[in-house]
N, C-alpha and C positions, 0 to 999 in steps of 0.2 A: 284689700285682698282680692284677684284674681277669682272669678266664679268658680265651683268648684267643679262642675259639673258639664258646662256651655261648651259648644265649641270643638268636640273631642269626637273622634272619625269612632263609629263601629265598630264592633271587636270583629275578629276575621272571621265568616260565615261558615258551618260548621253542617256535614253533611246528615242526613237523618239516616236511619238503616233498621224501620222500628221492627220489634220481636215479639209479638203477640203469643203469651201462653196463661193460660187459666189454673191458680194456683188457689188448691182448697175452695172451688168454685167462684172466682175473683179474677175476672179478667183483667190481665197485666201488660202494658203498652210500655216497653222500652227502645227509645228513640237513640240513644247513645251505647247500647252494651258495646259496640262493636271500640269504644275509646277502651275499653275495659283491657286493651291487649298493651302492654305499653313496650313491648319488642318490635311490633308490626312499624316497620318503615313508614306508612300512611299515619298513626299515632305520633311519632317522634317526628314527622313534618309539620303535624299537627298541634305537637307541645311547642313546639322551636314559634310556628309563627302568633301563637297564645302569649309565649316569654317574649318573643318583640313587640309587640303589641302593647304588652305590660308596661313592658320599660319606658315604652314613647309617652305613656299616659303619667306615670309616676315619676318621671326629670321632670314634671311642673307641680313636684310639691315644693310649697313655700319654704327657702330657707333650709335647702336641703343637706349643703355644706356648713353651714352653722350648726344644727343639728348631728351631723356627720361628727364634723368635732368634738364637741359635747361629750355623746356617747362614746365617742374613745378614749377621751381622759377619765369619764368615769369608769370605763372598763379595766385604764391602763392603773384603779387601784389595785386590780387583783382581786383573787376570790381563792376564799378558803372554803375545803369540804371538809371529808370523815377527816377524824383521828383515832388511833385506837391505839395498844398497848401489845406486847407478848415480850415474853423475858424482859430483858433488861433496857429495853427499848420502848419508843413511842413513835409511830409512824402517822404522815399526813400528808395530804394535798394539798398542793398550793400552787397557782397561777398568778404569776408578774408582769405587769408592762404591758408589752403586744405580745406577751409569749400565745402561740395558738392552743394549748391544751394543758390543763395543770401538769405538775410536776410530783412525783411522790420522791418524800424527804425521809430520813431516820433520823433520831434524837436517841442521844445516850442517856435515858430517863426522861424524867421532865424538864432539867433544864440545861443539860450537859450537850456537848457538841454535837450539830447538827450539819447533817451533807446530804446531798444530792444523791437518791436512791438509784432514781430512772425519769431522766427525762426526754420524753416521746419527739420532742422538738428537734433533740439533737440526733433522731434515731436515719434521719435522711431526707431527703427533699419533700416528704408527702406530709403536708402539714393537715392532714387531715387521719393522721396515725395517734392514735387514743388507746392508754390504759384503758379495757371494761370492767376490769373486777379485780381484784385482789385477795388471797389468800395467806396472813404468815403463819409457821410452824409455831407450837407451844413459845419453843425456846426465842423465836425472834431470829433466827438465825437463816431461816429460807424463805422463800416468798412462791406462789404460784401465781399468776399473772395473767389475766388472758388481751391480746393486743388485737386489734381491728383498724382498718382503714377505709374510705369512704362512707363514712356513715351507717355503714352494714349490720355491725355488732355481731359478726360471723366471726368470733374470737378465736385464737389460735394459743394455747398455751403453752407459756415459759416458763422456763425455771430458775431461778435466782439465789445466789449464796449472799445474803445482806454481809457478812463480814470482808467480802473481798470485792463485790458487785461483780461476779465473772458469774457467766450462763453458764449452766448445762447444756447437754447436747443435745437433749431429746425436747422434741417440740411435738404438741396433740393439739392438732387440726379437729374443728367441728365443738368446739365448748363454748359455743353460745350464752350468756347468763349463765355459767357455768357455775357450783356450789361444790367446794373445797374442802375435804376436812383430812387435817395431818394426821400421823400417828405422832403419838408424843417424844419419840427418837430420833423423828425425821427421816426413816428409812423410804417412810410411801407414803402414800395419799390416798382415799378413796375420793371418786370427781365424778361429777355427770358428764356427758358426751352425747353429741347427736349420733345419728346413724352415718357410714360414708354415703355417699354418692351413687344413686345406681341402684342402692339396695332396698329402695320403699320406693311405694307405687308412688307415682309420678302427682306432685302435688301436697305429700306427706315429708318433704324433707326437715320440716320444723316439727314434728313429735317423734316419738318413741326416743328418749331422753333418759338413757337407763343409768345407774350407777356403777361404776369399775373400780379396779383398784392396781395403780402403778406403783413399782416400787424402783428408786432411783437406779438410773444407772441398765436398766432396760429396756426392749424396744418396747414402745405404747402399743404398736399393733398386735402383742400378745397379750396385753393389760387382761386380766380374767375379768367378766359381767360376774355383778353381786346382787344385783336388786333389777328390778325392771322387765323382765321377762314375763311376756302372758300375760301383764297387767294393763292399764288401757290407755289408749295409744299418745292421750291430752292431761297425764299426768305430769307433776312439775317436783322435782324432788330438793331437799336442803339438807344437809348432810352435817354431820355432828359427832366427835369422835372425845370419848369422857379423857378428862386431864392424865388420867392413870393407863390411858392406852385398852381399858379392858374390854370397853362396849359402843359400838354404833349404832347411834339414833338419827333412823330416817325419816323424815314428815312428808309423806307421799301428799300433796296437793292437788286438789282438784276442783278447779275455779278457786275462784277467791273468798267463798263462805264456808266450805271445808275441805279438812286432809283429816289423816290417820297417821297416827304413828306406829313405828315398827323399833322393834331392840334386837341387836344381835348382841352375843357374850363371843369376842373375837377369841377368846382362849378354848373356845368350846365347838362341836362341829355340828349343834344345834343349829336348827334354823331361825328363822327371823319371829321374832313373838307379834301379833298384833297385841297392843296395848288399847286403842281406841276403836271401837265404829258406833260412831252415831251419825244420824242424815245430820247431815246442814251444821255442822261446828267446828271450831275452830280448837286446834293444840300444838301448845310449842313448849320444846322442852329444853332440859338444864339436866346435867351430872354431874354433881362434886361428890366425891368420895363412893360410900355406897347409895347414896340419896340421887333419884330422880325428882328433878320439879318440875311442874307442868301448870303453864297459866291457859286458859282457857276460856271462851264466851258459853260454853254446856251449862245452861240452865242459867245462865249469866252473862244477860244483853252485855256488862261492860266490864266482865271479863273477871275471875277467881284466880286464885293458886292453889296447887295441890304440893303433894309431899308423900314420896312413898320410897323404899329401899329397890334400888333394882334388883334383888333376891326377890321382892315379892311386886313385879312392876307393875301388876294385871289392877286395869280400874276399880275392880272390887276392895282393894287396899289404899287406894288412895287417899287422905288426912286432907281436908280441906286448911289452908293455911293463911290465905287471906280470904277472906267475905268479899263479895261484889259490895261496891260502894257508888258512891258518884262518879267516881274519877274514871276513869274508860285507860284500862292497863292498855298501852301499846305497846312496852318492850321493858326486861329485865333484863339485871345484870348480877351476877352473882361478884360480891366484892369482899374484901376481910372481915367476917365477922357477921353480914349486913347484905341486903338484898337492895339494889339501887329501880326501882321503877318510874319509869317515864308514863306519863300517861295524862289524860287529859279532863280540865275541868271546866265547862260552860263553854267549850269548844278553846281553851287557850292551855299551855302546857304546862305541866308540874313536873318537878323532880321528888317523887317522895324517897324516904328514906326507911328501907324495917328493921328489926332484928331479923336474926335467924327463925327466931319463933314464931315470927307474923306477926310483933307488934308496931306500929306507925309510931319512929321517933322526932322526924320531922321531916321538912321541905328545905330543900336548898334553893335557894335567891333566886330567880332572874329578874331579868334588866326590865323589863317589859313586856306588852303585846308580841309575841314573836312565833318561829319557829324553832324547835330545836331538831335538827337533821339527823342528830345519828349522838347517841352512849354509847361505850366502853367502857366498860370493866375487867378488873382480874380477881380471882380467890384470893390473889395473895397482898394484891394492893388495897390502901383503905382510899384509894383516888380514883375517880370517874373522869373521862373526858366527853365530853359532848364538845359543839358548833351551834350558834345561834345567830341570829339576825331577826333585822323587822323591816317594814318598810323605810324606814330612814334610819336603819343599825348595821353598817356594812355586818359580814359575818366574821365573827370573833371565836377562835375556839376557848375554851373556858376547861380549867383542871379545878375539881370538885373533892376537898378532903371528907369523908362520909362519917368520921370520927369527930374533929376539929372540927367541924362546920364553917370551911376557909375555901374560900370563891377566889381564883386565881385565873390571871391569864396564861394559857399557854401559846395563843401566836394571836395576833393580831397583825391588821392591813394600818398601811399610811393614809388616814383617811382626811378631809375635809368636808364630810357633811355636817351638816349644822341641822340637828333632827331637831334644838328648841323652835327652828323656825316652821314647824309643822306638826299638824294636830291628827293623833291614830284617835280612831274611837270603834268602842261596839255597840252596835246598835239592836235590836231584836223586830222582827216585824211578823206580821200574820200573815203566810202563806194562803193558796184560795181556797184550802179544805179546816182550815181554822187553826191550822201547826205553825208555831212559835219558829220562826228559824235565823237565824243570828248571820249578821253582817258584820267586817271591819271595813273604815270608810276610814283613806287618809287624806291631809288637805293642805294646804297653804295657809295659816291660820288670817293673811291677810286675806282672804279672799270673804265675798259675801253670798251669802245662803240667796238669792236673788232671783232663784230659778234660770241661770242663764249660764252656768258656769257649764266648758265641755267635760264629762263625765265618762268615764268609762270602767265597766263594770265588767267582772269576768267568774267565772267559780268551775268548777270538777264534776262532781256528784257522780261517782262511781266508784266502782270496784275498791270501797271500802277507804278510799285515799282523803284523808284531809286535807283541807287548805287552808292556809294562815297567815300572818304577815312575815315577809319575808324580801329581802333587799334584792333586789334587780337592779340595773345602770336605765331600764328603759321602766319600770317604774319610778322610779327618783325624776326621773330628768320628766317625766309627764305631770306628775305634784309640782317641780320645781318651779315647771313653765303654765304656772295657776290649772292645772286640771285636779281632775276630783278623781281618785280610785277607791274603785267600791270593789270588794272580797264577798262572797256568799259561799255559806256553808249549810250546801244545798243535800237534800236528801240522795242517799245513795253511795254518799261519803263515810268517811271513819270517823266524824267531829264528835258525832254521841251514841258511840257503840255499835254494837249486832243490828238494833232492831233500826238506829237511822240508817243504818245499810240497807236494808231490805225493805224499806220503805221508797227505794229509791231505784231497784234492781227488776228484772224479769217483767211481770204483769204490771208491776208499780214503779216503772220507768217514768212515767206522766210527770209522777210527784215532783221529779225532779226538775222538770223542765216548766213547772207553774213553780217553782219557788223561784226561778229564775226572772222570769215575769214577772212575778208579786214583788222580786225586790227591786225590779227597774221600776214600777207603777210606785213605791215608797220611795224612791229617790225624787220622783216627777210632783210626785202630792207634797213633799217636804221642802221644795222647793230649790234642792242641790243643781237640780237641770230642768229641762223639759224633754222630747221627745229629739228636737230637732239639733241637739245638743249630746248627747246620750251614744254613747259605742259600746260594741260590748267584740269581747276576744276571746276565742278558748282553742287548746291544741288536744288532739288525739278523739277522748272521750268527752272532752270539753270543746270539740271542733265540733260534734255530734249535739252539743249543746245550746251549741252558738247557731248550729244549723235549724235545728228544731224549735230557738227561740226566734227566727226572723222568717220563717214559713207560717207559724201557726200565730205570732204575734208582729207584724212588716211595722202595725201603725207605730210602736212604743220606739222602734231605734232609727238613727239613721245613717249606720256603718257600722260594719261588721269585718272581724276580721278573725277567720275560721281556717285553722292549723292542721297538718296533717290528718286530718276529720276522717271520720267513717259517717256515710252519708247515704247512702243504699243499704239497708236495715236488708229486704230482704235477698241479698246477695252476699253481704260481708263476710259470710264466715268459708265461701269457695276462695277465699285469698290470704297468703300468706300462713300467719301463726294465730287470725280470727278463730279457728275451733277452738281455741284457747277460752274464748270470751262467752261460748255459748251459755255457760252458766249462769251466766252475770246477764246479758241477754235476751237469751232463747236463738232457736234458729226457725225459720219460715219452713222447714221441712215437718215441721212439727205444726198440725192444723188449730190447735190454740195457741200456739208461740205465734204461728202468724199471724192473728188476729192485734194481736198485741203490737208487734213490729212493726205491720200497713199501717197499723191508727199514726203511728209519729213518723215512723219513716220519710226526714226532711227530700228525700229524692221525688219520693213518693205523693207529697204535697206541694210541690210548687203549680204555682194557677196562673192563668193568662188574665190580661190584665188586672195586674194587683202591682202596688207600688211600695217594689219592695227596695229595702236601702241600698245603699251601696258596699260592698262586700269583694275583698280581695280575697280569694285562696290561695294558699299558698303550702306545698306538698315539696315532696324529694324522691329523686331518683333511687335510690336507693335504702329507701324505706324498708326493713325488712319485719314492720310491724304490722301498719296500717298501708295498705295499696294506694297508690295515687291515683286508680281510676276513680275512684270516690268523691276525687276535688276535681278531676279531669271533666266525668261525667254531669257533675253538678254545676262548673261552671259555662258548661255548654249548651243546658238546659234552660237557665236565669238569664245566661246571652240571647236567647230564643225566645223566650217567653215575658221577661221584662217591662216595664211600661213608664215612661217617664223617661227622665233623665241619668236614673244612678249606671253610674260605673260597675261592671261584672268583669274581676280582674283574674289570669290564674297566675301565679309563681311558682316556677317547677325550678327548685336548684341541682344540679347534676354534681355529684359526688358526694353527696349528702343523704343523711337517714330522717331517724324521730330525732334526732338533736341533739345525740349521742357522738361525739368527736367532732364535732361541728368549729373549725378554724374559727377566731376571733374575729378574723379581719373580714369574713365572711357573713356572724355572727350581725356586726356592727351593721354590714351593709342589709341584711335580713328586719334588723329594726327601724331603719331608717324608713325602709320603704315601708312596711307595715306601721308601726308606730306613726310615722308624716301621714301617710294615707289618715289615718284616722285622725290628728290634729288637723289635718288639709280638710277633711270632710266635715268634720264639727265645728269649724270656724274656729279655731285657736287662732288669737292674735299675737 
């Protein structure tokens, strides 16, 4: 193999412009804010000769059209997401072949004739036009939709008659992660909505996210506001409308460790009841009949259920219904007879199964180590559908009788994996403060423990998000071709409740990024790799991961490859929909939030001669999450500061977001370069 390093011209020389200001008595030197503008004609000359640069470095990863290949036949099996249920129908995602963006299907039940609902491929030349969300009526008979193009997730919503597939006329602009709830006639909808254009101070166009309410068949610019006024500005709302039309329940969110719920009686000209305020918890609720249920983490790291009449909804009435136990509730489903809960046990997923009463009658099946994406349920159905996968289990959707106790397929991919030819395992290891925290590691079972195998390791540890095993075409084809993938379910994540969340959030952000450490030092001691072998990957919150593990720890890796990243700790939250995250956080406006932020702030820590690995960034134009001056900034920093021979690459793709509508063909060429870089860098043979 070709050096990987030797030989390779300078990244293009990058001008200084530093900004000296003293923040909470802490003088602060930034040498790059001015990349921070990414409109500025000087930036976009500046990204354009960063991307050729890139590209001339990365045509000499080994084997890049073999590779190329590869990943497109594993792509071309397809990928299944949600499925869910309303009337007499089951709807789902599905993507075939080289199609660029899944397809949403309908099925006459579970196993009756199934057709083409809406697919985005056929909707005109922008293969970069993506369903973001979807909403059906009770009855299964209407759909709300919301569509975006370039990566944006600036949704636009449509309206759809499933019986005939013919739109409505009326389209509402600005529904963003928009949250849907019908009334049970289908007459209207109650929906969230950003603000127009114009109307918020400049820089606020992604909060004030109020609730409204259209009823078909009128113009949206008179939709009446219901919720959201006067309340504050970085609320998030989810909307919920009881089966019998009479009550909406809204879960005003705020950050990601708590919301409030609120109840309206729609037949009454009462106002909204607060049901909840407590600091820092979490409630999400259910209506069948006159019965509110509400599961929660209040007083319960891994979460309870309640039970009360909405005649008497106030917490003071509430009937505990299930006990906190082991298993960490992530979501219910209310189904015939039977309460369906997903939730999770020693970080891996269960389906249990209750009476109405809260008693545990059992667990339905799964296949293995995995993920399960997404339950549905109905009142009226005794069948669940979930989506499953693992790393070597394409994803399968699966229909679950909750009576019978009968595990059925309801779609499955043409697959040719051969998962006996490789070995999932969970391992546990000691973090540096003496905390237990649990790895999946999958492998080649030809391979040998030798310390020499290339490795790469990745994990989340935020805002409450687990991670699991779970089928990718660019994990399969990295095990396939002898690598080692290591999963950590690092503090800060949703793997074991409330309190690993917040063990892992605000002042105890660290926690997360030494468990990340601690688990590459147990891959290195156990003899899976060694250092010079070893890559580690993560996107968004896991880019901030990746960033903060190869500043504060260079010697353990040696390639990195860090996604869409927030990387300037204390600037993040002036950009974008970051005030979002302050919770989860903190912000540097805040003179102990900044204390917190400086200490890791991967921007903030890079040092002149230190040899650090080699590291592609790689960000998009049209991110409307995370800012690409974050990867801009930081790769122009490490290009400067550097020592040694590693590679400091940036990838900026135009027309592209966080990874939300992201064409295939696109997709494939996004892994080759990142995926190659990191086989190219670790000496895969």
């Amino acid at each position: 193999m070709a050096s990987r390093t030797d030989n390779f011209p300078r990244p293009p020389a990058t001008r200084q412009a530093p900004i000296t200001e003293t923040l909470h008595g802490i003088t602060i030197t930034d040498p790059y804010r001015w990349l921070e503008d990414g409109r500025s004609p000087e930036v976009q000359r500046w990204t354009e000769q960063q991307n050729v640069y890139t590209a001339s470095i990365l045509k000499n990863i080994p084997d890049r059209e073999k590779m190329h290949q590869r990943l497109a036949e594993l792509h071309a099996m397809g990928a299944l997401m949600e499925a869910w249920m309303a009337g007499p129908y089951t709807f789902f995602f599905k993507r075939q072949g080289s199609q660029n963006q899944p397809v949403l299907s309908v099925r006459e039940g579970f196993t009756g004739l199934t057709r083409v609902l809406l697919d985005p491929n056929s909707l005109g030349d922008d293969e970069t036009l993506t369903i973001d969300w979807c909403f059906s009526s009770k009855d299964g008979k209407l759909l709300a939709y919301g569509l975006s193009s370039g990566g944006d997730e600036l949704s636009t919503l449509h309206l759809l008659d499933v019986t005939n597939g013919k739109h409505f006329s009326e389209k509402i602009p600005h529904t963003r992660a928009a949250s849907v709830a019908w009334l049970p006639d289908g007459s209207g909808f109650f929906y969230t909505r950003y603000p127009n254009p114009g109307t918020t101070v400049l820089g606020e166009e992604f909060y004030y996210r109020h609730v409204y309410f259209h009823r078909l068949g009128t113009d949206p610019a008179q939709d009446p506001k219901i919720f959201g006024e006067g309340r504050p500005a970085h609320e998030l709302y989810q909307l919920l409308v009881s089966p019998d039309g009479r009550h909406l329940l809204v879960h005003a969110r705020q950050g990601w460790a708590k919301n409030e719920l609120y109840l309206r009686d729609l037949q009454s000209s009462d106002p909204f009841i607060l049901l909840t305020q407590g600091a820092d918890t979490l409630y999400y609720g259910r209506i069948l009949g006159d019965q509110l249920f509400v599961w929660t983490n209040e007083g319960a790291s891994n979460y309870r259920a309640f039970v009360t009449s909405v005649r008497t909804p106030g917490r003071e009435h509430w009937r505990e219904l299930i006990p906190e136990t082991e298993t960490v509730i992530q979501n219910f489903e209310l189904v015939k007879d039977r309460i369906a809960v997903l939730g999770l046990r020693q970080a891996s997923y269960v389906i249990q199964i209750y009476s109405r009463d809260g008693v545990l009658e059992h667990e339905a099946p799964l296949p293995t180590y995995g993920t399960v994406d997404f339950i549905d349920g109905d009142p009226e159905s005794e069948e669940i559908l979930f989506t499953f996968s693992s790393f070597c289990v394409p994803p399968t959707i699966y229909r679950y009788n909750v009576k019978r106790h009968t595990l059925d397929v309801y779609e499955q991919l043409e697959s040719r994996i051969e998962p006996d030819r490789y070995k999932v395992e969970q391992i546990w290891y000691v973090s540096k403060d003496g905390t237990k925290v649990s790895m999946f590691i999958a492998y080649s079972k030809d391979i040998s423990l030798n310390g020499d195998n290339p490795t790469l390791l990745t994990g989340y540890g935020g805002f409450n998000v687990g991670r699991f095993p779970l089928f990718s075409p660019a994990y399969y084809w990295w095990i396939e071709h002898g690598g080692v993938l290591a999963l950590a379910n690092l503090r800060g994540g949703g793997e074991f409740g409330e309190k690993w969340h917040r063990a892992g959030m605000l002042d105890q952000k660290q926690n997360a990024f030494d468990d990340f450490t601690s688990a590459a030092e147990w891959l290195i001691h156990h003899k899976y790799t060694r250092p010079e072998r070893l890559g580690i990957i993560g996107r968004s919150n896991g880019g901030l991961l990746v960033g903060a593990a190869m500043t504060q720890r260079p010697d353990l890796f040696k390639a990195v490859i860090c996604g869409v990243p927030l990387l300037d700790m204390l600037r993040y939250q002036h950009f974008l929909v970051a005030k979002l995250w302050i919770p989860e956080y903190g912000s540097s406006e805040d003179p102990e939030q900044f204390r917190w932020l400086y200490a890791y702030s991967p921007y903030h820590h890079v040092q002149k001669d230190v040899h650090y690995p080699s590291v592609l960034f790689h960000t998009a134009e049209s991110d409307s999450r995370v800012d690409p001056m974050h990867a801009r900034k930081m790769a122009a920093l490490i290009q400067e500061t550097v020592k040694g021979k590693s590679l400091v690459l940036l990838r900026l793709e135009a027309r592209a977001g966080h990874g939300i509508g992201q064409p295939m063909s696109k997709v494939i060429d996004e892994q080759v370069d990142t995926w190659g870089f990191l086989a190219w860098q670790l000496g895969r043979q």
